[in-house]
MARMIKE-280643 format. One record per residue: residue number from 0; x, y, z of N, C-alpha, C in turn. Coordinates in steps of 0.05 Angstrom, whole numbers, plus 5000, padded with zeros to 4 digits. Layout:
BEGIN
    k    nX    nY    nZ   caX   caY   caZ    cX    cY    cZ
  NUM     X     Y     Z     X     Y     Z     X     Y     Z
...
END
This chain:
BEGIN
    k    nX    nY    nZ   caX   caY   caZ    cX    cY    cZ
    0  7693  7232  8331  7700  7228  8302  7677  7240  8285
    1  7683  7261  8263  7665  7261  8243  7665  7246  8224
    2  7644  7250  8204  7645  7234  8186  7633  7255  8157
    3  7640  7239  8132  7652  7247  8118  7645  7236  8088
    4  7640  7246  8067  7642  7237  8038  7658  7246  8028
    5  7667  7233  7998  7689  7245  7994  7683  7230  7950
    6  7685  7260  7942  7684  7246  7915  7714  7245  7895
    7  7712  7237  7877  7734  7235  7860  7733  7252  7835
    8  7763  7260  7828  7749  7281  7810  7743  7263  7790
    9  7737  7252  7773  7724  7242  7754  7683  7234  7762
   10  7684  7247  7780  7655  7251  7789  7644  7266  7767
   11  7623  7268  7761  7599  7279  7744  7587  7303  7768
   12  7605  7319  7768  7588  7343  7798  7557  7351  7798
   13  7549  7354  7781  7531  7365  7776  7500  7340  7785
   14  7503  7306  7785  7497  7293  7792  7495  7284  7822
   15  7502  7289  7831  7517  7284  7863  7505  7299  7876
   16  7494  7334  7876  7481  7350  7896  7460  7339  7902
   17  7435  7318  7897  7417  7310  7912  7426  7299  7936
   18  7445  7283  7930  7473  7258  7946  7472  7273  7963
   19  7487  7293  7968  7501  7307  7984  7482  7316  7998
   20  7461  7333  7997  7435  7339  8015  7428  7324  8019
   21  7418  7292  8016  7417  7272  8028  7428  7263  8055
   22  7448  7260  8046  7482  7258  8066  7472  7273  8086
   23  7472  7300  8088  7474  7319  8099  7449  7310  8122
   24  7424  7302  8113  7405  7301  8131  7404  7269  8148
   25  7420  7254  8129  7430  7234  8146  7453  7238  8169
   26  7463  7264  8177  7480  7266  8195  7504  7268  8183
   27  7523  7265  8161  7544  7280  8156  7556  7298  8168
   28  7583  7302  8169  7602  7331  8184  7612  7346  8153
   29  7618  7329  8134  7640  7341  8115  7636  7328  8089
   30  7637  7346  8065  7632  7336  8029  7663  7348  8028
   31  7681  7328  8011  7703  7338  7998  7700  7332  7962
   32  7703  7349  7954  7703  7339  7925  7734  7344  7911
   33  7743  7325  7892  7764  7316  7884  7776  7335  7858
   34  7793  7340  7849  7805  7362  7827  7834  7348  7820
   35  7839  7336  7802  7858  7333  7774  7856  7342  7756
   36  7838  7325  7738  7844  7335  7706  7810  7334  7691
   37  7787  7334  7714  7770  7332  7703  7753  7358  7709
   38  7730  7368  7721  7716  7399  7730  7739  7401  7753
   39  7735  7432  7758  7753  7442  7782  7730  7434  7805
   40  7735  7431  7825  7727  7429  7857  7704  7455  7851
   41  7717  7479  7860  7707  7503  7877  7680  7506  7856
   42  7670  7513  7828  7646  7510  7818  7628  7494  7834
   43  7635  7471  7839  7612  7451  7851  7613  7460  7883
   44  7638  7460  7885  7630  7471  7913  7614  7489  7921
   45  7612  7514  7905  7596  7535  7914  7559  7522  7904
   46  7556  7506  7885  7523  7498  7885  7525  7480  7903
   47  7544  7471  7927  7533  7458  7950  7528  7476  7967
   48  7546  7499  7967  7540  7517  7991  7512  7527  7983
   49  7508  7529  7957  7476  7544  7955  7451  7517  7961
   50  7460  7499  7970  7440  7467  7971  7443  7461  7997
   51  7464  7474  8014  7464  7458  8048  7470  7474  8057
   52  7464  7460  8087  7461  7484  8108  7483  7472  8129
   53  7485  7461  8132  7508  7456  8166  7528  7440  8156
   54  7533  7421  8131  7561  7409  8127  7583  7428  8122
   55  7603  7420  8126  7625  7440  8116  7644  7423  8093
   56  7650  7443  8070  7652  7433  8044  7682  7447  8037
   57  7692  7425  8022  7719  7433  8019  7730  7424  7989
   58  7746  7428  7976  7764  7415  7954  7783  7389  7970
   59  7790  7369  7955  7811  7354  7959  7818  7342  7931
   60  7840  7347  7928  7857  7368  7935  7857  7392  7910
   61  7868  7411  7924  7869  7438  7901  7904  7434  7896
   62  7912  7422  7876  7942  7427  7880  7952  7453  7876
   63  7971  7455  7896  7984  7482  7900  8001  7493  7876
   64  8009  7485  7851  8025  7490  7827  7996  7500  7805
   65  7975  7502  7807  7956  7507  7790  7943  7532  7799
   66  7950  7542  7815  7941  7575  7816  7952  7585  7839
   67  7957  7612  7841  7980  7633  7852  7962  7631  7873
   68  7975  7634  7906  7968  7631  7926  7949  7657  7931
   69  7953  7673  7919  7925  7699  7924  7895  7683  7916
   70  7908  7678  7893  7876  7665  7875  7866  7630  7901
   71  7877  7621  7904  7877  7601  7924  7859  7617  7953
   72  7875  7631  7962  7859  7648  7990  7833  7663  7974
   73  7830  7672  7955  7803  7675  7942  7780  7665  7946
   74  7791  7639  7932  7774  7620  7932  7758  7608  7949
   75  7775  7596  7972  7767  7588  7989  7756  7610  8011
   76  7767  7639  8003  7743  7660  8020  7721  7662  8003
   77  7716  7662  7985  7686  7663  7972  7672  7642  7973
   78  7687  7615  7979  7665  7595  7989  7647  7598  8017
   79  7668  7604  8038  7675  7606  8058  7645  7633  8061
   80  7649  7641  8045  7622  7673  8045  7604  7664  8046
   81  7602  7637  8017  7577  7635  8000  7560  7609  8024
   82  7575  7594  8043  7564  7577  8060  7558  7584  8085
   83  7567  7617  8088  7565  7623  8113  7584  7613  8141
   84  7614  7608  8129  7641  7599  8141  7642  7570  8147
   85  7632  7561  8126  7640  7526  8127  7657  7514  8109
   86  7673  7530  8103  7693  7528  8078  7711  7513  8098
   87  7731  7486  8080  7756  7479  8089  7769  7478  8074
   88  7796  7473  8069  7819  7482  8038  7827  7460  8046
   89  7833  7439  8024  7851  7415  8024  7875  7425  8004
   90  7897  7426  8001  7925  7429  7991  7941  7410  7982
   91  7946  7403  7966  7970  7381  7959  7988  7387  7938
   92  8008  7358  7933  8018  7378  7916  8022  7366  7884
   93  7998  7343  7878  7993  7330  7856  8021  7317  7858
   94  8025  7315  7820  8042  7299  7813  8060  7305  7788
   95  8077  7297  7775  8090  7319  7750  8061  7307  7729
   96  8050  7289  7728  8038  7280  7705  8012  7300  7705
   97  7999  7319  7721  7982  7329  7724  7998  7365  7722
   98  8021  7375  7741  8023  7393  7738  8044  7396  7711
   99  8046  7375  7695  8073  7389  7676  8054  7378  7644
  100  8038  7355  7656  8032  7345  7634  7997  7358  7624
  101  7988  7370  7650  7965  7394  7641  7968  7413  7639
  102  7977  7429  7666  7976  7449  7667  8007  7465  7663
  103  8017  7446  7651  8044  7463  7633  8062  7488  7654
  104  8058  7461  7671  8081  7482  7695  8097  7464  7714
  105  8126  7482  7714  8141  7457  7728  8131  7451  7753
  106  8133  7422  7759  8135  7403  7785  8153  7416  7803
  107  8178  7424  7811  8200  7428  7822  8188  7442  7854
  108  8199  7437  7873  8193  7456  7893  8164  7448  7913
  109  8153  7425  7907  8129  7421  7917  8130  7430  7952
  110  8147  7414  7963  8148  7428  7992  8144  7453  8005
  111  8164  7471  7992  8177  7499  8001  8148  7515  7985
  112  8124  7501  7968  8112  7512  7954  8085  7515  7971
  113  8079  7487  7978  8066  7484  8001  8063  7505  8020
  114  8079  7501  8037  8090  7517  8058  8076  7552  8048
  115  8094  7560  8030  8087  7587  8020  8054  7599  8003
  116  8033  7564  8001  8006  7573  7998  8003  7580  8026
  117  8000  7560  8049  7999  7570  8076  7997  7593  8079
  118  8022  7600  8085  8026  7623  8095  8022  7652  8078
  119  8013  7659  8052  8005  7668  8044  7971  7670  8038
  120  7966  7652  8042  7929  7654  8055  7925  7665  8081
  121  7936  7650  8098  7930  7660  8120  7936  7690  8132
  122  7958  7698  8109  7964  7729  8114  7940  7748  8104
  123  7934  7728  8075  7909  7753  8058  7892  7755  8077
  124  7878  7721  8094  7853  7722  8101  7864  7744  8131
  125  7875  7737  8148  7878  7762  8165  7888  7795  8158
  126  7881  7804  8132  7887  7833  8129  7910  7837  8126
  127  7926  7824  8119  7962  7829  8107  7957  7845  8086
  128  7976  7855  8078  7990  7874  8048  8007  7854  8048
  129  8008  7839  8023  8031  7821  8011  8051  7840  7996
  130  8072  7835  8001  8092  7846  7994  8101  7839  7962
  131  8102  7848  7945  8121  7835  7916  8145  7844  7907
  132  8153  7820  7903  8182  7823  7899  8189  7835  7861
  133  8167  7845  7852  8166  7856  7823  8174  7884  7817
  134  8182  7899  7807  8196  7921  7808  8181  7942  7785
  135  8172  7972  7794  8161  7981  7784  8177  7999  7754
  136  8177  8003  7739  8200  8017  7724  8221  8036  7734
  137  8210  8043  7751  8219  8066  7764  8245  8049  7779
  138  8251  8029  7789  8259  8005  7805  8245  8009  7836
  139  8228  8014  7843  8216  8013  7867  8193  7989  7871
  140  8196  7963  7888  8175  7946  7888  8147  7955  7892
  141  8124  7935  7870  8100  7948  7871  8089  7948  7897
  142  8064  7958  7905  8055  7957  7929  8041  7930  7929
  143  8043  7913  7957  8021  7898  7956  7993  7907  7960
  144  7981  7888  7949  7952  7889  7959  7936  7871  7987
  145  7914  7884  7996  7898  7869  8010  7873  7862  7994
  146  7857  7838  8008  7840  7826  7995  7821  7849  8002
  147  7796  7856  7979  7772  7871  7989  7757  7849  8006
  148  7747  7830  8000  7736  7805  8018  7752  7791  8037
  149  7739  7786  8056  7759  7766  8074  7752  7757  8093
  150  7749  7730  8099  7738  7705  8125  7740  7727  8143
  151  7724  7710  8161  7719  7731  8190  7736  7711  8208
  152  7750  7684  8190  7764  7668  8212  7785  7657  8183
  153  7801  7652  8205  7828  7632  8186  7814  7601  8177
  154  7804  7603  8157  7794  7583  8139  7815  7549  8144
  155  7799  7528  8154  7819  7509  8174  7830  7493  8140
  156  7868  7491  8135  7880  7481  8126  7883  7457  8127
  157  7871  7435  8115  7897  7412  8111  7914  7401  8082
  158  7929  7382  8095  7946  7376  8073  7944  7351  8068
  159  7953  7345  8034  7943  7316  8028  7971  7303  8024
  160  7976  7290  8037  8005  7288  8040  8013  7254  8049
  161  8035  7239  8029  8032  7207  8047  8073  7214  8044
  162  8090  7220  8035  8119  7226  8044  8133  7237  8064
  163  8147  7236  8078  8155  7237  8108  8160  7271  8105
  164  8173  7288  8092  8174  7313  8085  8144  7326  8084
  165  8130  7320  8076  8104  7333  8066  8086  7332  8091
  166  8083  7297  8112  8069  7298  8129  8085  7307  8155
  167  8105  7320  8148  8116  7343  8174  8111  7360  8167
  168  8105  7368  8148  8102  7400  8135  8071  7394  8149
  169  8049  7383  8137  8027  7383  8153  8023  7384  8184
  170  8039  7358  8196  8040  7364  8222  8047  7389  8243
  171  8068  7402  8224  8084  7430  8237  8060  7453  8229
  172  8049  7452  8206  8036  7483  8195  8009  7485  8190
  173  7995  7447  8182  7970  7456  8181  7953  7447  8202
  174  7918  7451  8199  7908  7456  8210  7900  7415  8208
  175  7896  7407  8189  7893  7377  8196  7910  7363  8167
  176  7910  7347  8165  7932  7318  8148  7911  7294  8136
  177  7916  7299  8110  7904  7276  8095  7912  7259  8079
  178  7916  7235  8080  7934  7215  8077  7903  7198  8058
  179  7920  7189  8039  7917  7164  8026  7919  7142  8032
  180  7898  7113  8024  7896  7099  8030  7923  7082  8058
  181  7894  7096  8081  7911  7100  8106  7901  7076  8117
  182  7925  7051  8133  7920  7027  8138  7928  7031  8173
  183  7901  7033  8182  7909  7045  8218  7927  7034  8240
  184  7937  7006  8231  7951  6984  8244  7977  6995  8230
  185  7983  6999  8212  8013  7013  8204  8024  7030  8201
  186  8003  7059  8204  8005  7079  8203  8024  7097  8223
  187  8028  7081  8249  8045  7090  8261  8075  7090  8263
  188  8077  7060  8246  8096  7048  8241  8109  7072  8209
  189  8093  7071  8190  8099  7086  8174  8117  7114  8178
  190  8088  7129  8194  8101  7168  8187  8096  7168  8221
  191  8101  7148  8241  8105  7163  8264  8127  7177  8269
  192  8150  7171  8254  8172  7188  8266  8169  7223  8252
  193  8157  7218  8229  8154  7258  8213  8131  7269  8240
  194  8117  7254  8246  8090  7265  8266  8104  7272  8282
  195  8114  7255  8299  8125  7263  8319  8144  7293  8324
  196  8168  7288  8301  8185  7315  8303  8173  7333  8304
  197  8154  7332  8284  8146  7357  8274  8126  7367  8293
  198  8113  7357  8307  8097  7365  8331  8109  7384  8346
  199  8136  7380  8355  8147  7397  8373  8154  7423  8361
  200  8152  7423  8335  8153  7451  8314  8127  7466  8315
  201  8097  7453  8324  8064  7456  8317  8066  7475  8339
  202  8055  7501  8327  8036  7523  8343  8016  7516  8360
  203  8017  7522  8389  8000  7517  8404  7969  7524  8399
  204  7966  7543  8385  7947  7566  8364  7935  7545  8354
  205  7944  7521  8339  7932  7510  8322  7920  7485  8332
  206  7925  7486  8348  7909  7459  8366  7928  7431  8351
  207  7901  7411  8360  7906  7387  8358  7913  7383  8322
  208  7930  7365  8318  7924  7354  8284  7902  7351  8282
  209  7889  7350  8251  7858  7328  8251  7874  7311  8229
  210  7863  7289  8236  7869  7269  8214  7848  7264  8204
  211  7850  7268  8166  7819  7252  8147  7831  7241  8134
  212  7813  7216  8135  7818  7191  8110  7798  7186  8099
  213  7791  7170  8082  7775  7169  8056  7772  7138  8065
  214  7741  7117  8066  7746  7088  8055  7725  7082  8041
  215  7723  7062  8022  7693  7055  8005  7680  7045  8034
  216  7653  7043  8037  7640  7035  8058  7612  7018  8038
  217  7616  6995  8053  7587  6971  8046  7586  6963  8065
  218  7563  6962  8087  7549  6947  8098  7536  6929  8098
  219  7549  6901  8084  7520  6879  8089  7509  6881  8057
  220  7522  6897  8037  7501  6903  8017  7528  6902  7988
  221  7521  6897  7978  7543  6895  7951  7571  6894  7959
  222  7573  6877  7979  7597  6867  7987  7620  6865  7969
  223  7614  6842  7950  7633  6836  7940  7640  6843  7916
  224  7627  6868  7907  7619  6886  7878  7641  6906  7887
  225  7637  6914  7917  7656  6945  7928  7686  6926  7929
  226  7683  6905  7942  7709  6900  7945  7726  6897  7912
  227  7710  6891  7893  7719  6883  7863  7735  6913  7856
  228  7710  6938  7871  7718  6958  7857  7745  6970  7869
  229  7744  6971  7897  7763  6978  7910  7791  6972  7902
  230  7793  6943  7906  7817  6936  7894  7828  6941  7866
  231  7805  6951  7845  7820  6958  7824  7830  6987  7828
  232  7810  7002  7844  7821  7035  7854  7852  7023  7860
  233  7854  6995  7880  7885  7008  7895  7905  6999  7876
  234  7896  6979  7854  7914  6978  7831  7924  6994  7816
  235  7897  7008  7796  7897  7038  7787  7919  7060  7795
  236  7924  7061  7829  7938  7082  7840  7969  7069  7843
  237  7972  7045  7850  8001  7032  7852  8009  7022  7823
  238  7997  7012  7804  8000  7015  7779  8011  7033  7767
  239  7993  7042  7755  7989  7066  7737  7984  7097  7743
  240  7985  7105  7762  7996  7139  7770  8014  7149  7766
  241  8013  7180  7759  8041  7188  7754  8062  7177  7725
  242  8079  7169  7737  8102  7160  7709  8108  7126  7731
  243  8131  7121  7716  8141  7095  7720  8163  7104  7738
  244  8181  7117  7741  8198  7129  7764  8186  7146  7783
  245  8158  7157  7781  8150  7174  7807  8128  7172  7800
  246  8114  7141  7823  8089  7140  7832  8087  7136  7866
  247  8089  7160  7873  8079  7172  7903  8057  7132  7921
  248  8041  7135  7903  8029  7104  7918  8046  7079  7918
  249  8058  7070  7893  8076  7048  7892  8099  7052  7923
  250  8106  7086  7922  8129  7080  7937  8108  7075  7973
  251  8084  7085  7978  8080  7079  7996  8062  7042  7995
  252  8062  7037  7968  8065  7000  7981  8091  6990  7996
  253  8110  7006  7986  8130  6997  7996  8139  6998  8030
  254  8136  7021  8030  8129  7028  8072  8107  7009  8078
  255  8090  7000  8065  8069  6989  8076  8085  6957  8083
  256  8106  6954  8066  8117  6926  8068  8108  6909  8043
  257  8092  6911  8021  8089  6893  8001  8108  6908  7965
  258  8127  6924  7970  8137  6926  7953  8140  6924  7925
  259  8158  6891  7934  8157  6875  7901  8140  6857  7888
  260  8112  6862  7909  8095  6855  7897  8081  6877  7887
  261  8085  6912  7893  8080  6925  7891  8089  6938  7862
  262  8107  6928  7853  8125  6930  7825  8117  6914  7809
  263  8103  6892  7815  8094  6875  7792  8070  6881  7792
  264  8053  6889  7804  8039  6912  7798  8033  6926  7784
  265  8058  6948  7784  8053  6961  7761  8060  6951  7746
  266  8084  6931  7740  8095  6918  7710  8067  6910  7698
  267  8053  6899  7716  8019  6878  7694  8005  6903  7688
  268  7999  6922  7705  7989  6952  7703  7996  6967  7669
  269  8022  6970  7670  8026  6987  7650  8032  6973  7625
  270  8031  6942  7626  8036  6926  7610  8009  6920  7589
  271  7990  6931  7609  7966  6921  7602  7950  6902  7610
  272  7955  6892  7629  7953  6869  7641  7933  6870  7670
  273  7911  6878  7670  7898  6900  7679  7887  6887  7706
  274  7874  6863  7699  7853  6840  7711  7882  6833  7726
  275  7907  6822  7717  7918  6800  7728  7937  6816  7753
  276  7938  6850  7744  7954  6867  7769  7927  6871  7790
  277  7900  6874  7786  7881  6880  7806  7887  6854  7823
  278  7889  6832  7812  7888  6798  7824  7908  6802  7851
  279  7933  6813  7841  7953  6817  7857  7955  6836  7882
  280  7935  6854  7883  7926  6871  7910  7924  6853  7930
  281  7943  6857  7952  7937  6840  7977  7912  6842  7988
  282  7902  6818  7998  7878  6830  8020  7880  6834  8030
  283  7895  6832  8053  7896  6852  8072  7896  6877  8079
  284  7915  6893  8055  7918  6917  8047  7889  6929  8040
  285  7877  6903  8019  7843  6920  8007  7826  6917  8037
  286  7823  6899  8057  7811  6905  8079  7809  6922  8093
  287  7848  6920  8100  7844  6941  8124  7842  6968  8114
  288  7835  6975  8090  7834  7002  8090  7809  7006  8074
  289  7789  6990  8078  7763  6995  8071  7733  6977  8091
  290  7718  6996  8089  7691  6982  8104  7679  6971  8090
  291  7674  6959  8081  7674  6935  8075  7667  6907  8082
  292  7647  6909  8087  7645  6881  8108  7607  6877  8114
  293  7614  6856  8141  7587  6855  8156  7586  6882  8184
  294  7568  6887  8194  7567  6905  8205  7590  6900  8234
  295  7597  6877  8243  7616  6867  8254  7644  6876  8251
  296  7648  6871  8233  7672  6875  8216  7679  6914  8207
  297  7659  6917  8200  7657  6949  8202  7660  6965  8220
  298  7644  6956  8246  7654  6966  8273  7680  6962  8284
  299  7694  6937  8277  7721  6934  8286  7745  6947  8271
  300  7736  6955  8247  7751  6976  8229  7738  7002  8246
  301  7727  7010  8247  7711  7041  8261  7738  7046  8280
  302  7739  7024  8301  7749  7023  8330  7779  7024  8322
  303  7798  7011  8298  7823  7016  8289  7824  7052  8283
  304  7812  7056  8272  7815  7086  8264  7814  7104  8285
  305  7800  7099  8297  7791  7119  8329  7822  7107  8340
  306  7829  7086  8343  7859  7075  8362  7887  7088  8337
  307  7880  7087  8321  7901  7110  8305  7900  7138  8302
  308  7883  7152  8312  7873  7184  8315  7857  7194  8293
  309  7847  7185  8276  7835  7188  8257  7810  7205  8275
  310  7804  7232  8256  7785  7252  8267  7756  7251  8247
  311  7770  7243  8225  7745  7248  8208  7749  7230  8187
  312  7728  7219  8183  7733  7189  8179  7710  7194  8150
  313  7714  7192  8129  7701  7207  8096  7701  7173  8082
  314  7674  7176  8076  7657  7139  8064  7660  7151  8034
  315  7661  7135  8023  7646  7131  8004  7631  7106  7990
  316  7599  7118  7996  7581  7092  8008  7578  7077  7982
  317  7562  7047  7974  7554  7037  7956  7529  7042  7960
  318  7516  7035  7929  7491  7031  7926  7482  7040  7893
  319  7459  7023  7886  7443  7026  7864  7441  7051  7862
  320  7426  7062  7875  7410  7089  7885  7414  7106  7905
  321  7402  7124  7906  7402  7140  7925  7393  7135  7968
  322  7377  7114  7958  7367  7101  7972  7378  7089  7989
  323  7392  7063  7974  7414  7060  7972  7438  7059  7997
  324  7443  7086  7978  7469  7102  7987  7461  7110  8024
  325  7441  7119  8014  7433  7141  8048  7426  7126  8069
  326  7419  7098  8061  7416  7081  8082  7443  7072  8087
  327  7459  7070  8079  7494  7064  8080  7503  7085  8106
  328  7501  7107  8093  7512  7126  8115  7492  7125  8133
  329  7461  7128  8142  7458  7124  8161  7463  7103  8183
  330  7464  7081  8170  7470  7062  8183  7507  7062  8198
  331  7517  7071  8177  7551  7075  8189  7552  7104  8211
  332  7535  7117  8207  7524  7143  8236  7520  7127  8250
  333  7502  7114  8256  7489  7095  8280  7513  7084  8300
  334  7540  7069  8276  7553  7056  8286  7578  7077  8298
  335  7585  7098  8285  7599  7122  8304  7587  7124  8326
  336  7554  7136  8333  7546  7142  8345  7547  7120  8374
  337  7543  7097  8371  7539  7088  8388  7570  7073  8403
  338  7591  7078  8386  7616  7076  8385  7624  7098  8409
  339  7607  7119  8403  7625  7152  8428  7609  7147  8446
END
């Protein structure tokens, strides 16, 4: 299992690169940084590639409706340059409140859209001429182009994906699957049946899935400050995301099995009612999907994730300081480490 940070876009980027070279010398595999509606990912990403040397750094997520799949294989080849091939591409496919309500472009098609960033990166980065379907005056289609730049390898894909359509589309095409607040005891129960089909669709080429998840991680140390915060994160997201008819998290409380408690939720959520919908987050739900705990308790979460296939396992540590923080992740290294 690697391991992993993972920021949100409402991060302050420009704050965080000490963090991250920190991280990095504490044993880290992977920095993902987060993109909605606040800085884009790829800026910060490239002043990490110019700050580290062996993590590999990626966006999560770049939604696929906010720029044409050329400009997407760009991107992630000029990271991919600037770190010396440690680029990874995270893909999703947001939400209408982000692609219709920022970036003033329809929602419609997220799947079939998906699919067609794929496979159109992976054509640029291996030397394709993309074909266009645009017509020159003359009526003859223009010529495609090839990229002047381009990976010396297929830059590893995943997808951020928690709907049974989306995590087959990952299973079948990409290179690994990233799921939201992922609860390892249900998770099979949830999307084992999309995993499964869709496996028998997966390119031998592409190896194994990787599975990454995201959890707050406290060790022994501001215990009950992370757990305060966490649970308002999982309110925040079953609440108030999205619209009131399409919030992607509410519907996965519901696979999770807490539903209509998952609806009143958002009712106190969008009501305003802010404190009394956080109150309502099950614990169980805020446990099992965060570290959280005594170092006991952390290890026995470690050992759920490894028994659910989880490959790369992304903290996001507490702490005052920097200090802090880096003693968090070293100490959660120690406990991988002595876990394999």
């Amino acid at each position: 299992m690697r391991i992993g940070v993972h920021y949100g876009s409402s991060t302050e980027f420009s704050e965080i690169i000490d963090d991250v070279v920190a991280y990095e010398n504490a044993g880290i595999d992977v920095a993902w940084l987060g993109e909605s509606y606040g800085y884009d990912s790829p800026t910060a990403l490239g002043a990490l590639a110019a700050r580290t040397d062996r993590i590999h750094l990626g966006p999560a997520i770049l939604a696929v409706q906010t720029r044409s799949p050329a400009l997407i294989a760009m991107t992630a080849a000029g990271l991919d340059a600037l770190s010396d091939g440690r680029a990874l591409l995270c893909l999703g496919a947001s939400g209408p409140a982000v692609i219709e309500g920022l970036h003033d472009r329809q929602f419609g098609r997220p799947l079939a859209r998906t699919r067609e960033v794929i496979e159109q990166c992976r054509a640029l980065w291996s030397g394709e001429r993309l074909s266009s379907g645009r017509l020159e005056p003359g009526g003859e289609p223009y010529r495609g182009l090839k990229l002047i730049h381009r990976p010396e390898r297929l830059i590893p894909i995943y997808v951020a994906a928690v709907g049974d359509r989306n995590v087959a589309l990952a299973a079948e095409v990409a290179d690994g699957w990233m799921p939201v607040f992922f609860w390892p005891e249900r998770a099979r129960e949830v999307w084992g049946e999309p995993l499964t089909a869709a496996s028998t669709r997966r390119s031998a080429e592409l190896g194994p899935l990787q599975i990454s998840v995201t959890a707050p991680l406290a060790i022994d140390l501001h215990t009950d400050r992370a757990m305060r915060g966490h649970r308002a994160s999982l309110a925040h997201y079953i609440g108030g995301m999205g619209t009131k008819e399409t919030n992607f998290y509410l519907r996965l409380a519901h696979r999770y099995g807490f539903g209509d408690l998952g609806e009143r939720i958002q009712a106190l959520y969008l009501s305003g009612a802010r404190q009394e919908a956080v109150d309502l987050v099950p614990d169980e739900f805020a446990r099992a999907t965060s570290l959280i705990g005594d170092e006991a308790f952390v290890s026995a979460r470690l050992s759920a994730y490894r028994e659910a296939g989880v490959t790369v396992l992304n903290v996001v540590p507490v702490g005052d300081d920097r200090h802090e923080r880096v003693d968090q992740v070293e100490r959660f290294h120690r406990l991988v480490d002595s876990a394999d």
